[in-house]
PDBQT receptor file of N, H, CA, C and O in Angstrom, charges set to zero:
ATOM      1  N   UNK A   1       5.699 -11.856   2.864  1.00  0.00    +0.000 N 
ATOM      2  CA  UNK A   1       5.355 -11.018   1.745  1.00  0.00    +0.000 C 
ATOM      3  C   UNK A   1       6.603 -10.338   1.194  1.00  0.00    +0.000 C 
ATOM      4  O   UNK A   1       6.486  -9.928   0.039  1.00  0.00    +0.000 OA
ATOM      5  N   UNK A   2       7.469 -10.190   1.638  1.00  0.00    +0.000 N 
ATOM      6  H   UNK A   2       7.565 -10.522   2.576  1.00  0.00    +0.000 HD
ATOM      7  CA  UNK A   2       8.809  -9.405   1.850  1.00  0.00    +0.000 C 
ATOM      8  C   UNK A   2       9.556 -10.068   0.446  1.00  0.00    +0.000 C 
ATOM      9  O   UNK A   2       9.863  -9.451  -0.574  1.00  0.00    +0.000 OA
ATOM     10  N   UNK A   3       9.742 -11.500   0.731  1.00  0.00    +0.000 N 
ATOM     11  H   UNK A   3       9.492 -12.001   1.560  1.00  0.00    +0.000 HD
ATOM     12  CA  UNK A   3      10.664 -12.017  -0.128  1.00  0.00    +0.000 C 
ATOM     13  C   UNK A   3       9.355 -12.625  -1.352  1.00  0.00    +0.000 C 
ATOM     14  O   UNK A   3       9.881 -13.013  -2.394  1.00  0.00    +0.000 OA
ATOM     15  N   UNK A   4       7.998 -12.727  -1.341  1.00  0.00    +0.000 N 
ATOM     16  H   UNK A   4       7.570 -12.411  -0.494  1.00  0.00    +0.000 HD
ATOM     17  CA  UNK A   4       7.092 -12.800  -2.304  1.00  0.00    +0.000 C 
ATOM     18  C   UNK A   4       7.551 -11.287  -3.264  1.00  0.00    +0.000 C 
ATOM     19  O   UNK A   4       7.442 -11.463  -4.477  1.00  0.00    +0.000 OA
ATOM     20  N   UNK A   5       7.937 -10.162  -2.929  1.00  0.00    +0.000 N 
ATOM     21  H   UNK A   5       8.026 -10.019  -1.943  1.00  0.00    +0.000 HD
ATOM     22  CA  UNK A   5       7.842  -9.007  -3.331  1.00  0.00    +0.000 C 
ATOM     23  C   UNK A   5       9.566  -8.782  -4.158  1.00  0.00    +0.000 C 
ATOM     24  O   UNK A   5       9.892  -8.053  -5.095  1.00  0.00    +0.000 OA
ATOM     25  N   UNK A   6      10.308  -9.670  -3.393  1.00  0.00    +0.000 N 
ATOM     26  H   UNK A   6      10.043 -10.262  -2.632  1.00  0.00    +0.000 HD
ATOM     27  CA  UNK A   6      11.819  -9.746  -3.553  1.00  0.00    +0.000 C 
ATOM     28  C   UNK A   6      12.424  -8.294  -3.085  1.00  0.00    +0.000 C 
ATOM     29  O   UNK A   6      13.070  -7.461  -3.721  1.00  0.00    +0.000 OA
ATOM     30  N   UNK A   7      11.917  -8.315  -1.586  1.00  0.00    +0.000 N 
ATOM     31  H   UNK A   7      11.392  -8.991  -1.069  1.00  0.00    +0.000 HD
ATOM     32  CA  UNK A   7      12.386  -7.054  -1.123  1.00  0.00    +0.000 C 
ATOM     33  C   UNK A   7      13.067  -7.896   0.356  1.00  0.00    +0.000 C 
ATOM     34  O   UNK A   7      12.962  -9.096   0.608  1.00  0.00    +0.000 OA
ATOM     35  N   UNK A   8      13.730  -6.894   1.138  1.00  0.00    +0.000 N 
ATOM     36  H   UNK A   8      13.815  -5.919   0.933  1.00  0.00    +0.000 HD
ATOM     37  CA  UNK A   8      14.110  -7.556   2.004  1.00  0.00    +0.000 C 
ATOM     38  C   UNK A   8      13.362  -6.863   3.483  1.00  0.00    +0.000 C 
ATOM     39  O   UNK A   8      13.117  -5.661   3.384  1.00  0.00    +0.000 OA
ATOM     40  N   UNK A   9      12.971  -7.564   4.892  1.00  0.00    +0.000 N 
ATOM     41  H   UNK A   9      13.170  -8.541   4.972  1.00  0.00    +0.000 HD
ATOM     42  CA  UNK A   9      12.098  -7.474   6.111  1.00  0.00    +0.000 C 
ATOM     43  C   UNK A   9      12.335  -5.580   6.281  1.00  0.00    +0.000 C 
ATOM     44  O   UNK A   9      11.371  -4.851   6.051  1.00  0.00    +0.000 OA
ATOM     45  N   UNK A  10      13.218  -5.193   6.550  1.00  0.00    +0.000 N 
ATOM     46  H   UNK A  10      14.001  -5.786   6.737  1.00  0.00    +0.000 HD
ATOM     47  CA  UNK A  10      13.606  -3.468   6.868  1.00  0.00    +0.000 C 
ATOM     48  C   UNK A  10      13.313  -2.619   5.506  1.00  0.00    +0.000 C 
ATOM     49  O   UNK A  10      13.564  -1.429   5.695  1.00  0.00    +0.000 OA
ATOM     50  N   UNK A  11      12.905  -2.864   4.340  1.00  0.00    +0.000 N 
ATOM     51  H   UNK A  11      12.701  -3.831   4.186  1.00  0.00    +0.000 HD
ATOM     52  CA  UNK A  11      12.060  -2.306   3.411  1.00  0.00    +0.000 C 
ATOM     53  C   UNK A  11      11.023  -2.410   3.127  1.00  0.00    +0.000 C 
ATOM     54  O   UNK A  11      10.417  -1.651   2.371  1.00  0.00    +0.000 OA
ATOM     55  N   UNK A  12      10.431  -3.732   3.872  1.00  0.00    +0.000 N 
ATOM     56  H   UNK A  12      10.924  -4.349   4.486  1.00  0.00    +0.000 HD
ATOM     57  CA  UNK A  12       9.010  -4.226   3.486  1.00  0.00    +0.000 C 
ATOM     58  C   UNK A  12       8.899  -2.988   5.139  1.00  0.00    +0.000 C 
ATOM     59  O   UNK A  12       8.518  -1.953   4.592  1.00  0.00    +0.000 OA
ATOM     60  N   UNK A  13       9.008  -2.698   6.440  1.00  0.00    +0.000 N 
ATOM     61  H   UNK A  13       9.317  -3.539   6.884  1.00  0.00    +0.000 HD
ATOM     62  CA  UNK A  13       9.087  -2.386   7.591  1.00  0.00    +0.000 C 
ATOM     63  C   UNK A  13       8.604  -0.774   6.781  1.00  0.00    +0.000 C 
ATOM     64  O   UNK A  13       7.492  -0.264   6.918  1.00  0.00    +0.000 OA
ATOM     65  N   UNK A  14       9.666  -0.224   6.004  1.00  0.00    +0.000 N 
ATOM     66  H   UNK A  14      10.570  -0.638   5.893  1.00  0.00    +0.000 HD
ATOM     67  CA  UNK A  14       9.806   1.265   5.811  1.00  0.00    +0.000 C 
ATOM     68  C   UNK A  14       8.131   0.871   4.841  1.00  0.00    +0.000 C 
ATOM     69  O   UNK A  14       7.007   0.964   5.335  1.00  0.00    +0.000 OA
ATOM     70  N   UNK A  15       8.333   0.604   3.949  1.00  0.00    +0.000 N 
ATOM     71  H   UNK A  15       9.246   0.528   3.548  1.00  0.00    +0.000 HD
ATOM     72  CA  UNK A  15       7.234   1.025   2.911  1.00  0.00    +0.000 C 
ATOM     73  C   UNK A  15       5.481   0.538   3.743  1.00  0.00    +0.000 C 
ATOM     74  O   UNK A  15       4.425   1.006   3.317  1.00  0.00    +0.000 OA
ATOM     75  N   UNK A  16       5.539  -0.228   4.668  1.00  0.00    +0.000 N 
ATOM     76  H   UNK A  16       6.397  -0.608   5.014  1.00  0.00    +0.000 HD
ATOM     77  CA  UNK A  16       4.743  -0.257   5.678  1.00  0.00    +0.000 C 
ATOM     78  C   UNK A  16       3.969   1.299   6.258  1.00  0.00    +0.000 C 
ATOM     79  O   UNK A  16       2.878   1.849   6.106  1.00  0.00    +0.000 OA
ATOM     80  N   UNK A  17       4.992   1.529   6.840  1.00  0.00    +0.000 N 
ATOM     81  H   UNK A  17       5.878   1.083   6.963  1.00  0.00    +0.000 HD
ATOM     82  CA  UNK A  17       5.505   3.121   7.222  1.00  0.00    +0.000 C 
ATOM     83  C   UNK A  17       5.131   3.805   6.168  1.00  0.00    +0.000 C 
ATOM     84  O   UNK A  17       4.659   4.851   6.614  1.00  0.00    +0.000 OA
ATOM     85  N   UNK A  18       5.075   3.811   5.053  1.00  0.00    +0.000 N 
ATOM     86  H   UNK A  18       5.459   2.962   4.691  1.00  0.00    +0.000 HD
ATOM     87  CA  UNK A  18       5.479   5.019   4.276  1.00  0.00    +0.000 C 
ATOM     88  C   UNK A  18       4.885   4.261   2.800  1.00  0.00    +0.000 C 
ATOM     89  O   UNK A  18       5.649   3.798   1.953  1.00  0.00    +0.000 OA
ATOM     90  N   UNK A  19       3.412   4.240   2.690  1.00  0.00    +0.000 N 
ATOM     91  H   UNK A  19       2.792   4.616   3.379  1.00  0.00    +0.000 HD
ATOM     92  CA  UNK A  19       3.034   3.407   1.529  1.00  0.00    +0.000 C 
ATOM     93  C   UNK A  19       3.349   4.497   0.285  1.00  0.00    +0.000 C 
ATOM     94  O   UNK A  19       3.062   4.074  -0.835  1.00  0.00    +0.000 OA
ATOM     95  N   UNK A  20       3.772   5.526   0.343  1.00  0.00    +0.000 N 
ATOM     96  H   UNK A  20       4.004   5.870   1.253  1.00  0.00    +0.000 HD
ATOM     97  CA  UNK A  20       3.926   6.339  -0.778  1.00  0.00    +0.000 C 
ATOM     98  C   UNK A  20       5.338   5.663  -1.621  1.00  0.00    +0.000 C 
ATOM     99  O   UNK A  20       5.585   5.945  -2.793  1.00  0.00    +0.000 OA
ATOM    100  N   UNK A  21       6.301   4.603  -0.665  1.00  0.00    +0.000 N 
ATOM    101  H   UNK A  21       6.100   4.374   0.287  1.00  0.00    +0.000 HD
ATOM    102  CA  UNK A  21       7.345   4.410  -1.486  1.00  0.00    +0.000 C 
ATOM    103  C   UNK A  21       7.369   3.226  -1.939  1.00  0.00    +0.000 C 
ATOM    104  O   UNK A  21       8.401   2.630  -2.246  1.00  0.00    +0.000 OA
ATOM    105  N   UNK A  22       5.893   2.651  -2.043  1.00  0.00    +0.000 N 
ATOM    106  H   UNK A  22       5.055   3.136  -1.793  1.00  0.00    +0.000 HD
ATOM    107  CA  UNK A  22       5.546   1.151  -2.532  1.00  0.00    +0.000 C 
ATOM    108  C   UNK A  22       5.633   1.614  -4.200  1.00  0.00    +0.000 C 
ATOM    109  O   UNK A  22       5.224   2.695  -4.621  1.00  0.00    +0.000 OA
ATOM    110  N   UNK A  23       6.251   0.556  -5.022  1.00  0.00    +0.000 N 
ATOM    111  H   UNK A  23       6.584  -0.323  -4.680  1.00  0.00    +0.000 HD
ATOM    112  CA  UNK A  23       6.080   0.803  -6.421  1.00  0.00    +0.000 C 
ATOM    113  C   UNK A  23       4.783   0.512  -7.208  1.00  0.00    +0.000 C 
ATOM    114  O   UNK A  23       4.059  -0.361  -6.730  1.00  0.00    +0.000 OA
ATOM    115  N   UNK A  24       4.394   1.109  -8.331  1.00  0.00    +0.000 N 
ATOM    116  H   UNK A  24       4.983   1.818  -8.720  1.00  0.00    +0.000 HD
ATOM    117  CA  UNK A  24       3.487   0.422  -9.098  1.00  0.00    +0.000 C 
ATOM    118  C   UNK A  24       3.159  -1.186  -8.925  1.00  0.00    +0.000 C 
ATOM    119  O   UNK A  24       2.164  -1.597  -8.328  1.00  0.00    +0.000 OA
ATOM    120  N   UNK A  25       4.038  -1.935  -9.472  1.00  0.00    +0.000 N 
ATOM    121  H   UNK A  25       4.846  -1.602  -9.957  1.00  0.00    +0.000 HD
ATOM    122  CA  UNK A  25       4.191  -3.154  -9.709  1.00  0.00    +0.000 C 
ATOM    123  C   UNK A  25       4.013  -4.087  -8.292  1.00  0.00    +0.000 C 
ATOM    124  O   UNK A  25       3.438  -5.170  -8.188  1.00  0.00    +0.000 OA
ATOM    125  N   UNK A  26       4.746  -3.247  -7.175  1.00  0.00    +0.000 N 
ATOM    126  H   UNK A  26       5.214  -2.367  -7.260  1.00  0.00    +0.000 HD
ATOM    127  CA  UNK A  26       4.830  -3.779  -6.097  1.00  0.00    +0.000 C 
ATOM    128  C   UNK A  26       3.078  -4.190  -5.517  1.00  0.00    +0.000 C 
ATOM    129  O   UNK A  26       2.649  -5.319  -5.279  1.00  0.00    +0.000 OA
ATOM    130  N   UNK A  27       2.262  -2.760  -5.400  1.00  0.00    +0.000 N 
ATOM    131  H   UNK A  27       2.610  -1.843  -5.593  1.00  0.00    +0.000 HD
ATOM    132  CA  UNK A  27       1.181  -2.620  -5.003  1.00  0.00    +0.000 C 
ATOM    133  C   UNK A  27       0.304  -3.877  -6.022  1.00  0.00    +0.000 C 
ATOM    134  O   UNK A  27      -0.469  -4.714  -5.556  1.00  0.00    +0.000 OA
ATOM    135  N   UNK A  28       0.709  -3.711  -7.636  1.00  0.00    +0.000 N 
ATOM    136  H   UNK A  28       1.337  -3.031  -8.014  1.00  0.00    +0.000 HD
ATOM    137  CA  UNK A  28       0.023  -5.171  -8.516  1.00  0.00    +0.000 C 
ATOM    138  C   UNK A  28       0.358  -6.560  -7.463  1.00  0.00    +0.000 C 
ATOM    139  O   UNK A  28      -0.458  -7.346  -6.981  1.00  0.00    +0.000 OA
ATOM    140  N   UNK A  29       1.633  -6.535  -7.337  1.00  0.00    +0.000 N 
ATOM    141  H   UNK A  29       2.295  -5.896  -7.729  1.00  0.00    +0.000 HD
ATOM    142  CA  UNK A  29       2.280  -7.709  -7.166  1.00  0.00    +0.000 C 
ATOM    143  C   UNK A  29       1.240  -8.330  -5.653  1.00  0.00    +0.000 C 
ATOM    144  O   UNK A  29       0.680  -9.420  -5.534  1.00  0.00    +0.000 OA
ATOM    145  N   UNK A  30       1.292  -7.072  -4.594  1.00  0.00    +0.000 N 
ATOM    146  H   UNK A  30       1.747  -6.187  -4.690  1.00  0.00    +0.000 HD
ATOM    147  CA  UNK A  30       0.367  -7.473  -3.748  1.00  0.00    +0.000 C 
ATOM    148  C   UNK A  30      -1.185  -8.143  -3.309  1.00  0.00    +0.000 C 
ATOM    149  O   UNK A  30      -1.623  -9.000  -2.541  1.00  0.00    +0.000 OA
ATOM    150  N   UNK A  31      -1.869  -6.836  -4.662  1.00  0.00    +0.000 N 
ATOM    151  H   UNK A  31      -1.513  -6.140  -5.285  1.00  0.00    +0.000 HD
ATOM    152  CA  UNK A  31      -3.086  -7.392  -4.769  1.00  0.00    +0.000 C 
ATOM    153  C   UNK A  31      -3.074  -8.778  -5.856  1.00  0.00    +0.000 C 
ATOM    154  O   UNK A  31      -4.127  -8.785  -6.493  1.00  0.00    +0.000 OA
ATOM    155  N   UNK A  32      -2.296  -9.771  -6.175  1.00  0.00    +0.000 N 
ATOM    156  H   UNK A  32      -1.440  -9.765  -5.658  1.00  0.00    +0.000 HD
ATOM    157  CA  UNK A  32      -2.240 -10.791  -7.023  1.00  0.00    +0.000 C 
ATOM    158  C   UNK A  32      -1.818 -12.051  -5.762  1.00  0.00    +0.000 C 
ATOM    159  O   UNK A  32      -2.348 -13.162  -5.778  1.00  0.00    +0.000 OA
ATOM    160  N   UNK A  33      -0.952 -11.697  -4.884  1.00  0.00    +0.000 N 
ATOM    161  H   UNK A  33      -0.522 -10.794  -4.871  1.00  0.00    +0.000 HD
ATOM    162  CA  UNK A  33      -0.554 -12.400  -3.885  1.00  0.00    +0.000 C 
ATOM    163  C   UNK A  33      -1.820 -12.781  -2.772  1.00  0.00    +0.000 C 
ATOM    164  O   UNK A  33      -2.187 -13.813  -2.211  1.00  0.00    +0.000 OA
ATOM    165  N   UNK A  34      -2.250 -11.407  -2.782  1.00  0.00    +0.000 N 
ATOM    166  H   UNK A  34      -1.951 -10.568  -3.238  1.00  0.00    +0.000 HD
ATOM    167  CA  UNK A  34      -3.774 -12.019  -1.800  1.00  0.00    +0.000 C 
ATOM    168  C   UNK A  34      -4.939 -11.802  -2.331  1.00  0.00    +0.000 C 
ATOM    169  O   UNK A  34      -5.874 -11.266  -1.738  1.00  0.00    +0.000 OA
ATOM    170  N   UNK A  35      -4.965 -12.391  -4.017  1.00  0.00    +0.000 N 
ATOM    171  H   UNK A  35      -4.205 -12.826  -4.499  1.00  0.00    +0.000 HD
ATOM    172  CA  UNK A  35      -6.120 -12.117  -4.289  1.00  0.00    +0.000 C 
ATOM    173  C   UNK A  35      -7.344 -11.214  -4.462  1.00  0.00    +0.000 C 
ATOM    174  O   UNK A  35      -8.534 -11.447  -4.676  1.00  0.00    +0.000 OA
ATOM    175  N   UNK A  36      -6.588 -10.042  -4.282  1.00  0.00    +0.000 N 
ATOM    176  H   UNK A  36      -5.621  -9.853  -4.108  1.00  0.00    +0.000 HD
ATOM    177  CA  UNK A  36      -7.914  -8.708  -3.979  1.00  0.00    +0.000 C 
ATOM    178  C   UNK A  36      -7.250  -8.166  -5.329  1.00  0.00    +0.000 C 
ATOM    179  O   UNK A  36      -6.059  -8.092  -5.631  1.00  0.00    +0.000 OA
ATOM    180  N   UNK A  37      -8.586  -7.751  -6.163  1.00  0.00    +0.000 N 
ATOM    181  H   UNK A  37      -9.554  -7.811  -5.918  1.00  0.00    +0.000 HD
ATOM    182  CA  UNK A  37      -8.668  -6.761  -7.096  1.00  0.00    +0.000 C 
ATOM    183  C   UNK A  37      -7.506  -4.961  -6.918  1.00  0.00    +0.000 C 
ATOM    184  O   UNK A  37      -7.760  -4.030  -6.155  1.00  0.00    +0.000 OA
ATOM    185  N   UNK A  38      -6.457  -5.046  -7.791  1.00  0.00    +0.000 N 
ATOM    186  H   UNK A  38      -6.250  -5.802  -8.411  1.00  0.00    +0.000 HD
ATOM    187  CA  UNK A  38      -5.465  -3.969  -7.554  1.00  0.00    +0.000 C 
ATOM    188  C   UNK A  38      -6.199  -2.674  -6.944  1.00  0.00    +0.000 C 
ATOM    189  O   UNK A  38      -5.605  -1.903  -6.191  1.00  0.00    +0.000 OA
ATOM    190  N   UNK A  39      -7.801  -2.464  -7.406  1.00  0.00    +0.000 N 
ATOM    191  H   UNK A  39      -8.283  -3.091  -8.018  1.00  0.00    +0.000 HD
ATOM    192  CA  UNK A  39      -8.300  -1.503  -7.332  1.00  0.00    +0.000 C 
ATOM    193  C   UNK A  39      -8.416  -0.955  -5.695  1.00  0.00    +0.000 C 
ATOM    194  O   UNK A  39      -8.281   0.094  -5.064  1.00  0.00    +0.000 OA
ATOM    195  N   UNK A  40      -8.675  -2.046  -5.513  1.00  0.00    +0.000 N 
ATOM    196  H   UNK A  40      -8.785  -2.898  -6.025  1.00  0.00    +0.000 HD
ATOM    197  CA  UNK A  40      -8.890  -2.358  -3.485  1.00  0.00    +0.000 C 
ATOM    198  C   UNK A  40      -7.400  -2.054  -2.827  1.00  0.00    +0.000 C 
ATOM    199  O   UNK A  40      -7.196  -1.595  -1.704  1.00  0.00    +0.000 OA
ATOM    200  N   UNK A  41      -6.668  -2.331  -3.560  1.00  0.00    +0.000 N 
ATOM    201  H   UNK A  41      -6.833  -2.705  -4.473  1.00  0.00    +0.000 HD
ATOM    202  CA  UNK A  41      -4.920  -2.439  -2.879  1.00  0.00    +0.000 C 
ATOM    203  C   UNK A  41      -4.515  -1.157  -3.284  1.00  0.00    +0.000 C 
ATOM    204  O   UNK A  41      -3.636  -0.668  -2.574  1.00  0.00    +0.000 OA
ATOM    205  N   UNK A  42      -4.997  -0.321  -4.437  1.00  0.00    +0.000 N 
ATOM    206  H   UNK A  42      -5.711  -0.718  -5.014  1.00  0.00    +0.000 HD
ATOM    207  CA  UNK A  42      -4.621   1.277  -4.716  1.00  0.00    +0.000 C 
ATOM    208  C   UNK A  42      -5.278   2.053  -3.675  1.00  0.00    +0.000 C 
ATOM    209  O   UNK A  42      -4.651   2.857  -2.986  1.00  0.00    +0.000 OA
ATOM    210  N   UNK A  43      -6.674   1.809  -3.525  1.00  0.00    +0.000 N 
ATOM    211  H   UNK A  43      -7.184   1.156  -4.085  1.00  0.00    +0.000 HD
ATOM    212  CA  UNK A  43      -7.343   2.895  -2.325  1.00  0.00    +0.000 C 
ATOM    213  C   UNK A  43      -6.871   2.300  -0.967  1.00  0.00    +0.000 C 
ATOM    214  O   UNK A  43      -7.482   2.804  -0.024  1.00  0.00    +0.000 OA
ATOM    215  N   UNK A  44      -6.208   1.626  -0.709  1.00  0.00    +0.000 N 
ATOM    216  H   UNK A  44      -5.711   1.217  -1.474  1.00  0.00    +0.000 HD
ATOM    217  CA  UNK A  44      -5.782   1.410   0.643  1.00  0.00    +0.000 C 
ATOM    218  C   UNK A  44      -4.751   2.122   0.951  1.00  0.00    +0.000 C 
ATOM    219  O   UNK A  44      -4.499   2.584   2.064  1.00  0.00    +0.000 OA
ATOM    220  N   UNK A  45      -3.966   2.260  -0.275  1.00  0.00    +0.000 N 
ATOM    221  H   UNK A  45      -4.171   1.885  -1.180  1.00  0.00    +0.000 HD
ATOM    222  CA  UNK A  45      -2.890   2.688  -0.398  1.00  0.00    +0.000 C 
ATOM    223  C   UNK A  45      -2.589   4.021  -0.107  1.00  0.00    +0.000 C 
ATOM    224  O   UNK A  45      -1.795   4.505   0.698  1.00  0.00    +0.000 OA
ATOM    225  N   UNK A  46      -3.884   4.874  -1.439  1.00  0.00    +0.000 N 
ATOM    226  H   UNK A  46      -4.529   4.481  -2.094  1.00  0.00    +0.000 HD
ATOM    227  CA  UNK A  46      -4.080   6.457  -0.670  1.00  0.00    +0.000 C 
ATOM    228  C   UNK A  46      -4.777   6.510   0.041  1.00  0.00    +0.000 C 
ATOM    229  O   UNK A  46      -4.740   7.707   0.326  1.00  0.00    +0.000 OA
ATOM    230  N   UNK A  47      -5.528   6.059   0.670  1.00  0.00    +0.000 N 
ATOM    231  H   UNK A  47      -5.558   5.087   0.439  1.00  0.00    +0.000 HD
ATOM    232  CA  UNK A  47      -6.596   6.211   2.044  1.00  0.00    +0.000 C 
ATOM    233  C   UNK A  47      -5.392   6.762   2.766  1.00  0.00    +0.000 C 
ATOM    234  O   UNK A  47      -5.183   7.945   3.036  1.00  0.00    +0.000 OA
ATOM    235  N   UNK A  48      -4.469   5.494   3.094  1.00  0.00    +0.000 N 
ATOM    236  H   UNK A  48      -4.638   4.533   2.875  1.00  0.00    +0.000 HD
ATOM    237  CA  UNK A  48      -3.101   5.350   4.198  1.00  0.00    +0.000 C 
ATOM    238  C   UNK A  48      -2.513   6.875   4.322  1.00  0.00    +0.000 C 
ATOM    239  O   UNK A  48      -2.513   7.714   5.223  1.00  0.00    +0.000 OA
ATOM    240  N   UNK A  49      -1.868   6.813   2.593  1.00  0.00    +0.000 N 
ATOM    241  H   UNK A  49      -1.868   6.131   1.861  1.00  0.00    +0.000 HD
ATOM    242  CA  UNK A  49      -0.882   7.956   2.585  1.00  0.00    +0.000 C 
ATOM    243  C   UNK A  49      -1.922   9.464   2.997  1.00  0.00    +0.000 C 
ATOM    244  O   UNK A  49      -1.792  10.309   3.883  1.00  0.00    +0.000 OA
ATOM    245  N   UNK A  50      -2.852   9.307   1.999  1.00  0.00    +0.000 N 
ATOM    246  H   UNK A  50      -2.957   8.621   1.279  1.00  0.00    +0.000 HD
ATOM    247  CA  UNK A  50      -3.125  10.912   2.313  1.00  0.00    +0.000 C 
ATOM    248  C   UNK A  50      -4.201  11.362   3.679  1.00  0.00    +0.000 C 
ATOM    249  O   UNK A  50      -4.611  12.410   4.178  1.00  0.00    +0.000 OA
ATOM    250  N   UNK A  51      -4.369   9.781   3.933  1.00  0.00    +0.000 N 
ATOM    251  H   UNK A  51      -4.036   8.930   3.528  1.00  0.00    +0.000 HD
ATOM    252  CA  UNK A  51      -5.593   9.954   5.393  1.00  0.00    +0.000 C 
ATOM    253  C   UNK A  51      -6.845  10.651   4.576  1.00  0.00    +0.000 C 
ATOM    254  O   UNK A  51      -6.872  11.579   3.768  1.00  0.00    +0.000 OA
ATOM    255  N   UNK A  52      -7.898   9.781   5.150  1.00  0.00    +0.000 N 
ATOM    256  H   UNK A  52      -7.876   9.027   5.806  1.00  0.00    +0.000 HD
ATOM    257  CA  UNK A  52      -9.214  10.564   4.406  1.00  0.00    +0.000 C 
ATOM    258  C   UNK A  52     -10.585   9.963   5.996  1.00  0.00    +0.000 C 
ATOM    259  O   UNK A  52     -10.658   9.066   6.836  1.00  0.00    +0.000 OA
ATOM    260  N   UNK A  53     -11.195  10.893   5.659  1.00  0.00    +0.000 N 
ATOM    261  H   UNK A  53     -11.135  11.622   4.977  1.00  0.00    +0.000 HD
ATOM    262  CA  UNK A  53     -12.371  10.120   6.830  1.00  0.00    +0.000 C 
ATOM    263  C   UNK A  53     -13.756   9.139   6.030  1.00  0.00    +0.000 C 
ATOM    264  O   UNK A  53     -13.635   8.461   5.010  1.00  0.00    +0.000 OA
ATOM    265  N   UNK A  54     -14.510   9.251   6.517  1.00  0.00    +0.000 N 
ATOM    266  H   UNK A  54     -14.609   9.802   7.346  1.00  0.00    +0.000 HD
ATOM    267  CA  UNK A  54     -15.297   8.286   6.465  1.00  0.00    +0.000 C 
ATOM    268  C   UNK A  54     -16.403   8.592   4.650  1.00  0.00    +0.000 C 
ATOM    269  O   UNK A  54     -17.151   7.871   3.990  1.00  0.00    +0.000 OA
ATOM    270  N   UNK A  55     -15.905  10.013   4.513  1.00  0.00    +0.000 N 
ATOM    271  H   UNK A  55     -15.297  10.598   5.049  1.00  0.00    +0.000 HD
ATOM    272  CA  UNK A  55     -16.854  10.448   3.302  1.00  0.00    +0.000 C 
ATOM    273  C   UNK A  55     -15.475  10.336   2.484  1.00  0.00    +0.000 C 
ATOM    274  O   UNK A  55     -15.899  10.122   1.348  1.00  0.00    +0.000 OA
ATOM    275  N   UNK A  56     -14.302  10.352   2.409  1.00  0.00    +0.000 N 
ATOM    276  H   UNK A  56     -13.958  10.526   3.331  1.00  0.00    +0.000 HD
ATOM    277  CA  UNK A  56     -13.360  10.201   1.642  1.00  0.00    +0.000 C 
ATOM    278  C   UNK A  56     -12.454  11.693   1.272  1.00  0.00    +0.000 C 
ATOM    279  O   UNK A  56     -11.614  12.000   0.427  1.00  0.00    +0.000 OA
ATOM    280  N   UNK A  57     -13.247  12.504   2.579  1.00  0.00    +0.000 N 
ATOM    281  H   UNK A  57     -13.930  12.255   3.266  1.00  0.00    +0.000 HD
ATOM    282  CA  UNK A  57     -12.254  13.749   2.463  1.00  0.00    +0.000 C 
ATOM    283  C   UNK A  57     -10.914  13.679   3.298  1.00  0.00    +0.000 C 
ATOM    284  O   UNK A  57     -10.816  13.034   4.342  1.00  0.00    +0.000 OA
ATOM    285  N   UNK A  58     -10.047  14.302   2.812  1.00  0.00    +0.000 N 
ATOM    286  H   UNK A  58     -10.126  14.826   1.964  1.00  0.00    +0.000 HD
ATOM    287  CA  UNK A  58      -8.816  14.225   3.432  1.00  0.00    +0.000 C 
ATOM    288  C   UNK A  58      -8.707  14.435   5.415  1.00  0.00    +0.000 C 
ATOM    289  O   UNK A  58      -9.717  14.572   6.104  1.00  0.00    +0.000 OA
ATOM    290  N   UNK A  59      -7.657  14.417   5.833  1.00  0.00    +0.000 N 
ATOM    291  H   UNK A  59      -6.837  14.306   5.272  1.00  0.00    +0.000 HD
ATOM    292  CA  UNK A  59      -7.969  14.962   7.206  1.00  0.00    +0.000 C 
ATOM    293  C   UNK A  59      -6.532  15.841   7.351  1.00  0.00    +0.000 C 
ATOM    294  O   UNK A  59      -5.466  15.545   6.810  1.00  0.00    +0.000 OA
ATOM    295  N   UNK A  60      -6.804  17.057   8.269  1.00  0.00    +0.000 N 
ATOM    296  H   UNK A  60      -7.670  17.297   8.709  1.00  0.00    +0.000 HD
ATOM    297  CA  UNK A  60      -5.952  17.688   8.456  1.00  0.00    +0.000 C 
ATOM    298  C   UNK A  60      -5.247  17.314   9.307  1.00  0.00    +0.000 C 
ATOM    299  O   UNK A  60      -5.967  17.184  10.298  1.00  0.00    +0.000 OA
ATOM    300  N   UNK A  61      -3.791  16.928   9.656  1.00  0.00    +0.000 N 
ATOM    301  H   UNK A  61      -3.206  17.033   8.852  1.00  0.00    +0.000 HD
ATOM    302  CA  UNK A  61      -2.965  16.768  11.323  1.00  0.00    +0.000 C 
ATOM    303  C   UNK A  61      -3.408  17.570  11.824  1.00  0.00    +0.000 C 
ATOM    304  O   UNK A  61      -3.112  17.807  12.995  1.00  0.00    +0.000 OA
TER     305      UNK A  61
């Protein structure tokens, strides 16, 4: 997915880590690569970053 994205393995690693530093385009680029609607690849995205539970409220550390 790394070089599908034209990123290289230790940035695809960080933004793994850290979906807040995935780009717009990047997150398009993903949901086009495996077929899932962007909409599905955005809420995964903040689910990840901001953590939410099962009703979609946030969670505290």
């Amino acid at each position: 997915m790394a070089h599908d994205l034209g990123t290289n393995n230790n940035r695809m690693t960080r933004l793994i880590a850290n979906v807040d530093q995935f780009t717009l385009a990047e997150l398009y680029k993903i949901s086009d690569l495996l077929d899932v609607d962007y909409k599905t690849i955005f809420a995964l995205a903040h689910t990840q970053h901001f953590g939410s539970d099962k009703r979609g409220r946030k969670v505290k550390p």
